[in-house]
Each structure stands twice: as structure tokens, then as C-alpha cells.
N, C-alpha and C positions, 0 to 999 in steps of 0.2 A: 348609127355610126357617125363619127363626127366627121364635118368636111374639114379641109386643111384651113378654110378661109376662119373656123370655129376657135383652131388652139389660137392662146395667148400669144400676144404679137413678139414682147420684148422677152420674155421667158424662155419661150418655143421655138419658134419660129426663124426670127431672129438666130438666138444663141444655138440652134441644132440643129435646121433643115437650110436656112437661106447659106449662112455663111460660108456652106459645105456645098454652094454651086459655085461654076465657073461663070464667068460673064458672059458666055455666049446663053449657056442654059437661061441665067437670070431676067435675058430677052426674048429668051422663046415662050419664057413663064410670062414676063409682062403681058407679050401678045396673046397671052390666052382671053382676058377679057380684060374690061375696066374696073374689075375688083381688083384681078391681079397684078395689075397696071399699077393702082393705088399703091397694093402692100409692099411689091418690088422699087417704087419710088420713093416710099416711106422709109426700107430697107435703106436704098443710096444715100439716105438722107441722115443716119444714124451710121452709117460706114466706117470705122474706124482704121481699118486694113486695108491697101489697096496694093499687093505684092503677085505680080503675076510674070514675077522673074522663072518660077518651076513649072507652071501652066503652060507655057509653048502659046501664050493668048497675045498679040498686041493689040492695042487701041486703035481709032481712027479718030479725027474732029468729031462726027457727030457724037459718037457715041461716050466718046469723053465730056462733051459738052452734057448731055443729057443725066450722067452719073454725077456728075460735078455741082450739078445745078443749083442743089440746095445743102448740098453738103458742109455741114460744119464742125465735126467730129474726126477729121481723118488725124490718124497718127505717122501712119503709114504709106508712102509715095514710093513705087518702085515700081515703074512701069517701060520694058524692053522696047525702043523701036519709035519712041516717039519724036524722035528728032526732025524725022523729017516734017511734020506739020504743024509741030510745037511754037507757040511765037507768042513772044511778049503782052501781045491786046488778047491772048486768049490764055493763057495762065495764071497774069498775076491776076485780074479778078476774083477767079476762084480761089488763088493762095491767099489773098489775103482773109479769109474766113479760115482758114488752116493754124490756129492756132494752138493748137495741140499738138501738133507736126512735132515726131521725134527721129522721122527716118525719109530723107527722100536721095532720089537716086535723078539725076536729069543729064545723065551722061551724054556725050555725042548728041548734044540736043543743040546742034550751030544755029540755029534759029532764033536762039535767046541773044538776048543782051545784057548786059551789067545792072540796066534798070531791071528785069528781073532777081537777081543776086540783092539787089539791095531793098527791093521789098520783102522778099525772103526775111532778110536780116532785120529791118525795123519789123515784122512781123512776129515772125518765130525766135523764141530765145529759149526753148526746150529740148534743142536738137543733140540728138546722140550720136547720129549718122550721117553725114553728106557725102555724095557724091558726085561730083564734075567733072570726072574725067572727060578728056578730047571738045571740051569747051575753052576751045583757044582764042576766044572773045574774054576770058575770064579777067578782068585787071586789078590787081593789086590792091588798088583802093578797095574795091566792090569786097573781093576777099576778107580785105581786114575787118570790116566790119561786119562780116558774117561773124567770123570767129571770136572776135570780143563782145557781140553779141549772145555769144554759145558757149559758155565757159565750162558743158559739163561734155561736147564732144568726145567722142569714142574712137570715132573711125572717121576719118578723111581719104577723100582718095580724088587728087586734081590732077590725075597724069596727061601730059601735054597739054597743059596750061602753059605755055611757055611765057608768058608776060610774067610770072611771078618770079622771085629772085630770092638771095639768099636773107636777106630784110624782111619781108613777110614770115619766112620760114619760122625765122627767132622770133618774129611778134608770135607768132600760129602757136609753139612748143611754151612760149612764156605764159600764153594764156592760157591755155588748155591742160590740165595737169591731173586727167583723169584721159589724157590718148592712147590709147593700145592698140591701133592698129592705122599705117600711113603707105597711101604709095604718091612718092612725090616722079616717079619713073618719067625717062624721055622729056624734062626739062632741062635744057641746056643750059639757063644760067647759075644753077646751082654747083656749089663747091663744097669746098670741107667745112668751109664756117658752119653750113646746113648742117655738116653732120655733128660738127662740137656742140649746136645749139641743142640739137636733136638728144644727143646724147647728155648734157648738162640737166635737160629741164625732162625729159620723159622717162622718168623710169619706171613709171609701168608699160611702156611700148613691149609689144608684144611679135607685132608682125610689119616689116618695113622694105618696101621695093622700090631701088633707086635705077632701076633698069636704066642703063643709054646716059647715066650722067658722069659724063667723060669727065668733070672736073673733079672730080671725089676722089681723092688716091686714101694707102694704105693708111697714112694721119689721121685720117674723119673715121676708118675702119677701127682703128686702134680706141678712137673716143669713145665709139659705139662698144668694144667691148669691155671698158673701165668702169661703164655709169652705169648699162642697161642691161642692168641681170635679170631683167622676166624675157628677154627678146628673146623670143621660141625659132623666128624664121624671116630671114633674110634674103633676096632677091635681087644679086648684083651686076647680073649678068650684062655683057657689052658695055662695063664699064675698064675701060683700059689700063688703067692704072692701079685698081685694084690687083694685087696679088695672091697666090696662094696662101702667100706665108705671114700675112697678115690676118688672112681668114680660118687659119688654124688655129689660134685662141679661139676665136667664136667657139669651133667646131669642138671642140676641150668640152667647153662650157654645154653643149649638147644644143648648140643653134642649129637650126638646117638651113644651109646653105644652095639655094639653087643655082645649077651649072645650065639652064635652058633646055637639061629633059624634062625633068618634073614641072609641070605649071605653078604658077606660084599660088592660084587658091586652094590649091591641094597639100600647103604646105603646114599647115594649122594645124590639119587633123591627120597625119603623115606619123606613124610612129618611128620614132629615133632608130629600134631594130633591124626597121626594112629600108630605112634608106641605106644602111650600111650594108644589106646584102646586096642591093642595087648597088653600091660605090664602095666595093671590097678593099680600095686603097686609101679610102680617107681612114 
């Protein structure tokens, strides 16, 4: 019978048994012996995924540290919870070997700085996905040159970023003309400009939450509904000046609109049917 240490590394192993552990398994396997130790570090080492947003798993320093080590293959950054230990002398070393990075997520991560963002950005320039949300260190400059460094981004999402203004916004829409999904929510210096820009340059936008941005009225809503006919689902809620009766075009057009029952990531894959049995008067 063969042992497991027998099958083919990158074939087997690899592509069918390792990928299909959780990071806690993948340590209890290390600890089995120093063979295992090898092929689980060899594993880390060819890692291309690192997405343990549906695993209920976070990280801690060492153990980040030890996955990271030789790692120079990752595509994939999404890791819940690491804000609190996360810090500039211990990420961008390892990002900077992340050059294949198409997806990372470093949300609530206040322990970073702008010098982070910017080697990011002289780094990676394959990026489809970022995430910053509640990095309210995030500055303007640092931003911009993520995004013009990323010209094929998909998905941003910088909510309460509050340094960033309605100038970034239009740089962010003028360069990125493959974005479909944005949540710029809970930044207070944004206005309608954000959303003429928004609406001028994005028409493949898909999904957009400006939650708490008191300056937006029905004007920037009206922009959004003239230009952006793929916009599937909208998220306006605690925004004041916004109206109903501005949001009934969208809602024509078959947009969903959230009133702060439904969550807004549920809003993508929400069939049009049942939110109307849910909201029998729209």
C-alpha cells in the first residue's frame, strides 16, 4: 500500500489532499514528523490561496510568520482578524514577494500605515480586489497610486477611509473601467461630484454602498440612474437627503435598493421576486 509521503507532490498532494485542509489541520500534519514538516512547508511555499474568510480560522504572528516565510506564489490575501497584530515591519517583507496578488482584504487592520499601501502598489499591479475598509490611516496620495497602479480592479471597498475626498474618487472611476462593485460608505467628505464621477466613468458598476454619506442627495442619485444600467444593487441607507422618489427610477430599472433590513452583501444574490414579497409597496 502506498504511504501518503509516496503520491506525487505537485499532482496529488498538493492539488487533492493538502488544499482541502484547514490551517489548523495543516499544523497538526506538520507536527507529525520532519518529513511532514518538509512537505507542509513546501505546501506553504507554492500556496497560492490564502482565503479563511468561510473557515471561522484567524491567524496569530507566529503562525502567519511561519506560512509566509517562503511564500511567493500567493494570489489570494483574505485573512479575518488580523488587525490587531498586523504591522508594517511584519507584512510588507512578505508582500513584497507577492507578486502575483490578485485579491487581498486588510480591512480594520489600524496597525498599518500608508508605507504599507504603497508598497503594495509599487508591488502588485494585478490586483482585481482590495479591500481597506476601517483603515482610517488610509491617505489619498497612498490610494492613488494603488489604483493607477491597478488598472484592471473589480471590487474596492475603502469604507471609512475618511481622508479620501471627492478628487480621489474621480481619479479611482477614471482609471479603473472594468469596476463592478464599490463601497465608498461612512465617508463624510464625499458628495455628488462622487457620484456624477461615479456614474460618468463606471458602467459596468454593479453593486455600490454609500451608506452615512450625508452629502449625496437625489442629483448624484439621478446620475447614477442615466449612466449605470448594469447597477444590480444599491446601499443608501442613513443617507439624508437621498429620497424615495429619486430611488424609484433605480427601482423601475430592477436595482435593489436597501432600506437597512436586508444587509448589503446579500444584495447581489437577492432575487428581484422576493424582495418585493419582503416590500409589497415598492
Amino acid at each position: 500500500m502506498a504511504e501518503l509521503e509516496d503520491l506525487p507532490f505537485d499532482d496529488v498532494l498538493c492539488k487533492h489532499i493538502l488544499c482541502h485542509l484547514s490551517v489548523p489541520d495543516l499544523f497538526r500534519l506538520r507536527a507529525v514528523s520532519r518529513l511532514f514538516r518538509y512537505l507542509v512547508e513546501r505546501y506553504f511555499c507554492g500556496m497560492e490561496n490564502m482565503d479563511l474568510s468561510e473557515q471561522g480560522v484567524s491567524l496569530d504572528k507566529v503562525t502567519f510568520e511561519i506560512i509566509m516565510k517562503d511564500g511567493t506564489s500567493l494570489k489570494t490575501f483574505v485573512v479575518p482578524h488580523i488587525g490587531v497584530w498586523i504591522t508594517d515591519e511584519l507584512l510588507i517583507p512578505v508582500m513584497l514577494k507577492w507578486r502575483r496578488l490578485r485579491v487581498i482584504d486588510l480591512r480594520n487592520c489600524y496597525k498599518l500605515s500608508n508605507v504599507s499601501v504603497d508598497a503594495l502598489a509599487a508591488t502588485c499591479n494585478q490586483l482585481t480586489s482590495v479591500n481597506l475598509s476601517g483603515c482610517g490611516w488610509l491617505h489619498k496620495s497612498s490610494f492613488a497610486k494603488l489604483v493607477s497602479n491597478n488598472e484592471h480592479l473589480r471590487s474596492v471597498h475603502i469604507r471609512k477611509c475618511n481622508s479620501l475626498d471627492d478628487t480621489v474618487v474621480e481619479l479611482m472611476v477614471k482609471r479603473l473601467q472594468h469596476l463592478e462593485s464599490l463601497d465608498v460608505s461612512e465617508i463624510s467628505n464625499l458628495s455628488d461630484l462622487s457620484l456624477h464621477a461615479i456614474g460618468k466613468r463606471s458602467q459596468n458598476l454593479k453593486r455600490l454602498s454609500i451608506v452615512g454619506c450625508w452629502r449625496m442627495t437625489d442629483t448624484g442619485i439621478a446620475i447614477l440612474g442615466e449612466y449605470c444600467s448594469q447597477l444590480r444593487a444599491l446601499d443608501c441607507s442613513h443617507c439624508r437627503d437621498i429620497t424615495e422618489q429619486a430611488l424609484c427610477a433605480l427601482k423601475r430599472n430592477g436595482v435593489i435598493v436597501d432600506d437597512g433590513i436586508i444587509p448589503f452583501e446579500r444584495l447581489s444574490s437577492l432575487p428581484s421576486p422576493l424582495y418585493h414579497r419582503i416590500h409589497p409597496n415598492v
